[in-house]
Phi, psi and omega in degrees: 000132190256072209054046166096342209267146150276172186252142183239113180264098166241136183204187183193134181315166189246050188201133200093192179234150198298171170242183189276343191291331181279334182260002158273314167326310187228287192309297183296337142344282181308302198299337195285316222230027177301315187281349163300316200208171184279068224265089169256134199253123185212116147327081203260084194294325193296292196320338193290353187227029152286000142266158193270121191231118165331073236268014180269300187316293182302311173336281226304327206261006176278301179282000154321277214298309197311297179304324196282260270289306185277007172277325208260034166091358168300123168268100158311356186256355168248328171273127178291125197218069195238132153327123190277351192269342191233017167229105187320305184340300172344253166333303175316299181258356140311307180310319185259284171334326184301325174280005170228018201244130203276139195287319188307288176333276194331295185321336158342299160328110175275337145354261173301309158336322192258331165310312168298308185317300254225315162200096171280009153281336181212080171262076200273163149002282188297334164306308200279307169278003163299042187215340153287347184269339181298308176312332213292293200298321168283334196279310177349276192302351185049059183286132184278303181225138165218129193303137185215161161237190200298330165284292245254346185303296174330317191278325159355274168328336197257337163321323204268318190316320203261336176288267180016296166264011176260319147158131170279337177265340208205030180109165167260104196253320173255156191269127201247112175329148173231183181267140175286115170248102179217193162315110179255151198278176177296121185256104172271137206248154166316182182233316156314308168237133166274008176261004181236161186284159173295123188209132170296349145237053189302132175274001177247131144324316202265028170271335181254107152292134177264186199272343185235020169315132178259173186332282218273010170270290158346297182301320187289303201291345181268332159308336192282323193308114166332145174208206209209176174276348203260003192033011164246151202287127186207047219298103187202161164276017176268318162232094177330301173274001166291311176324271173357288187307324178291344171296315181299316178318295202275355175282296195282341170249354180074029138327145171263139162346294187310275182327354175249337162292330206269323167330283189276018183266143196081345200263124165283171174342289215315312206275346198265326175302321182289313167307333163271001166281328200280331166297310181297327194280328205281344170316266213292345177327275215291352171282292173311325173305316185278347184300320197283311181300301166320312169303353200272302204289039193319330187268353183290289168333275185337288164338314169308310172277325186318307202291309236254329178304308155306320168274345177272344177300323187317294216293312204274330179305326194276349140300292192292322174287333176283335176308291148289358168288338193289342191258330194095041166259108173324138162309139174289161187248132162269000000 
């Protein structure tokens, strides 16, 4: 804990391009509830090539990924805003966890099943063991709470799990995490199938708004966007892709269902779709201009990571050396 504060670990892959769902879902999230707390943000570029990655691609969408935290209002200068690749702690105390981490627990992993299930060509190590480098990335920071969603609890567990028993043999050496319970961001559905989340690597495009979408590829996808036969704005489980939209409407105006129902009453599909393109768009405008500005500013950026990197090298040190005194790794000699 930091001026009072508790620590908060959050982070997202370097892959793919974001949605409008990670950023209602998480990223606006993140910006609501950053001052509350001692916050590292992390690009986490290692996980990202327990799949086969372009290595061009992947820098651009890591420092991509990066500028949007900081378009979509996260202060590099109150937040830790770092590459996960580029503080060794990762890798280190992944490494030392492994050894405390059980074969059985992983097999578990409902996760890695459905990941191997997806590329069943390359079921490597690093598949099997992601779910330690996560703990890894949390424990690092003696992260108090991390925002996770309903795929992500399980490795949650197994994190809280594993602090526990490291120790019960060797001390209260780790802070043992809880899931952040606040105000939860929005959970956005394809716009194509509304029983599946909005996912950056959905194979039809046009299920997904991205973040860098220009106006009318946005206006087109949501005139496109599944709807239902009953033809009225209607927040109910019977109609799923209505639903969905009236959640993105009320996420981007800070509207209630009910209001939006009432809004739109008498009104059909065509005019309730445009409105809610016209909401997402008036969102995602002032972010991409700043996304755009920022991408201009190559040494602002630079600084940025240099700086943010160093202070999570700080953080992360101050784990990772007690750790290993604890296990029996000789002192470095200064």
């Amino acid at each position: 804990m930091l001026d009072g504060k508790k620590t908060l670990f959050s982070g997202m892959q370097a892959t793919g391009n974001l949605t409008l769902g990670n950023y209602l879902g998480a990223l606006k999230n993140w910006v609501t509830i950053s001052d509350e707390y001692q916050t590292f943000f992390s690009v986490v570029d290692m996980h990202s090539i327990t799949v086969r990655q372009d290595p061009a691609e992947l820098r651009r969408r890591a420092r991509t990924l990066l500028t949007l935290y900081i378009a979509a209002g996260l202060d590099p200068e109150k937040n830790c805003i770092y590459y996960q690749s580029h503080v060794s702690g990762h890798a280190e105390l992944a490494w030392i966890l492994n050894c405390f981490t059980y074969m059985g627990e992983l097999n578990r992993m409902t996760q890695f099943k459905d990941k191997a299930a997806k590329h069943a060509d390359n079921i490597n190590a690093g598949l099997f063991t992601y779910p330690v480098l996560m703990a890894a990335d949390i424990l690092l920071y003696q992260a108090d709470v991390v925002p996770v969603g309903i795929d992500q609890m399980q490795h949650l567990e197994l994190t809280r799990d594993i602090a526990i028993r490291f120790n019960n043999l060797y001390g209260e050496v780790f802070t043992v995490p809880e899931a952040y319970i606040g105000k939860a961001g929005a959970k956005i559905m394809s716009l194509q199938d509304p029983a599946k989340k909005m996912s950056k690597s959905d194979e039809n495009p046009n299920g997904s708004i991205y973040l860098m979408d220009d106006p009318d590829t946005i206006i087109r996808k949501f005139k496109r966007a599944v709807t239902d036969s009953e033809a009225c704005v209607r927040y109910c489980e019977e109609q799923p892709g209505i639903r969905n939209l009236i959640d993105i409407y009320c996420a981007c105006t800070g509207k209630t269902p009910q209001e939006t129902e009432k809004e739109f009453e008498g009104k059909g599909y065509g005019d309730f779709k445009m409105a809610v393109g016209e909401a997402v768009l008036s969102v995602l405008k002032p972010l991409q201009e700043r996304f755009a500005d920022l991408s201009k500013n190559k040494d602002y950026l630079d600084r940025v990571i240099k700086e943010n990197a160093q202070k999570a090298q700080y953080f992360s040190n101050k784990t990772l050396r007690k750790v290993q005194k604890k296990v029996g790794f000789p002192d470095r000699i200064r």
